[in-house]
C-alpha positions as CSV (number, residue, x, y, z in Angstrom):
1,X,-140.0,-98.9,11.8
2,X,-141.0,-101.3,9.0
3,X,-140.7,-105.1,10.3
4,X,-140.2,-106.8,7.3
5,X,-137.6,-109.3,8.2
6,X,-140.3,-110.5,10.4
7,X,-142.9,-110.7,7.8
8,X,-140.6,-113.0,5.6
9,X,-139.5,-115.1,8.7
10,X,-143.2,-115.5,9.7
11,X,-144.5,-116.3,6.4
12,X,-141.5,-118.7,6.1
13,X,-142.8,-120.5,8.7
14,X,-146.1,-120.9,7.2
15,X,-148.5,-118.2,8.5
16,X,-151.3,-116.5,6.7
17,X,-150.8,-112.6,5.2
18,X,-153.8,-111.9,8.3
19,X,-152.6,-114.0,10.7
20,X,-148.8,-112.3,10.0
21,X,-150.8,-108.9,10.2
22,X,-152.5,-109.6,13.4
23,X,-149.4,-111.0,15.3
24,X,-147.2,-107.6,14.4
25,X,-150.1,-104.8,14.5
26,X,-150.4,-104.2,10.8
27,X,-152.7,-103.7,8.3
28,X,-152.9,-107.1,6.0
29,X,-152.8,-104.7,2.9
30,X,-149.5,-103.5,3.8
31,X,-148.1,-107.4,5.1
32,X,-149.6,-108.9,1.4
33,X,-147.3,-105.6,0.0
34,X,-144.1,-106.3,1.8
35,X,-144.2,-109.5,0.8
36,X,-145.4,-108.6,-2.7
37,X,-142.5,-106.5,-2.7
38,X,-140.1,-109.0,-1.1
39,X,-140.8,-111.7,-3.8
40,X,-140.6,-109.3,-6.9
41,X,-136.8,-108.3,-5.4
42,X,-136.2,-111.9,-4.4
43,X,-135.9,-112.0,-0.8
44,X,-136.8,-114.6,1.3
45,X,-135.8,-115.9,4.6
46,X,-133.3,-116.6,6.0
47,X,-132.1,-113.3,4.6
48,X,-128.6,-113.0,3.2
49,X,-125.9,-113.0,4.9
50,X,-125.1,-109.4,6.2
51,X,-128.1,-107.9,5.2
52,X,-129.8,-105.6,7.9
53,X,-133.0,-103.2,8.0
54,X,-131.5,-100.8,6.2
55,X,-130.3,-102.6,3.4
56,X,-133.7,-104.7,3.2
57,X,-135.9,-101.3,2.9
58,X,-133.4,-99.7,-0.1
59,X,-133.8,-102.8,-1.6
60,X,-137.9,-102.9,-1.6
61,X,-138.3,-99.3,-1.3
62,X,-135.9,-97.9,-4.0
63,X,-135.6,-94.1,-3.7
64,X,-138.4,-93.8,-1.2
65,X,-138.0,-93.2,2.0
66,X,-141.5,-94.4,3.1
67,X,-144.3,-96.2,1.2
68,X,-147.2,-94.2,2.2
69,X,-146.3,-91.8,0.5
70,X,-146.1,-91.8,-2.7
71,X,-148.5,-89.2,-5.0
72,X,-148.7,-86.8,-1.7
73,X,-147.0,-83.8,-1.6
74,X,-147.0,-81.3,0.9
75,X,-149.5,-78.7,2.1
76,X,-148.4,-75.0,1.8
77,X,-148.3,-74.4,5.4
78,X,-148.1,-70.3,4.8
79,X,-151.0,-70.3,2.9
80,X,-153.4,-72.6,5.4
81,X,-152.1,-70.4,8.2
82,X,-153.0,-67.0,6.4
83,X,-156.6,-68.3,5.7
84,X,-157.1,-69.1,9.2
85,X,-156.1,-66.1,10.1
86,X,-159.2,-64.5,8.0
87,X,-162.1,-63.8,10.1
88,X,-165.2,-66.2,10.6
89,X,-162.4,-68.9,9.2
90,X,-162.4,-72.4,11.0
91,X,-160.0,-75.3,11.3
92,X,-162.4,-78.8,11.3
93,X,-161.6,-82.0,9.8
């Protein structure tokens, strides 16, 4: 779950984009894009009255249901699992 109604109340009270990231476990790219986000919708804390979550991510994320992944699309699944099925055929990383 994305904690950006933290981010803005954190950075509302003056913290750093790292310092933010280090307090909640993220990344410090992905606090600097919430809150890049955040000020190009114009949200800020306190949040509006009403306004949960939900209605927070719809409003940064429009149409996307998560940010990571945008550009991706699946693997065909059928065809990885015939080629492994092919002899002297490996699954490594």
């Amino acid at each position: 779950m994305r904690k950006i109604s933290e981010i803005l109340r954190l950075k509302s009270m003056g913290l750093g984009v790292r310092q933010i990231a280090r307090s909640l476990g993220l990344a410090h790219s992905t606090v600097g894009e919430y809150l890049r986000r955040a000020k190009a919708a114009g949200l800020s804390w306190p949040l509006p009255e009403g306004m949960d979550e939900t209605a927070v991510e719809t409003l940064l994320f429009p149409g996307n249901n998560s940010p990571g992944t945008k550009g991706k699309t699946e693997p065909d699944f059928n065809l990885v699992h015939r080629e492994l099925r092919r002899k002297g055929v490996t699954c490594r990383s």
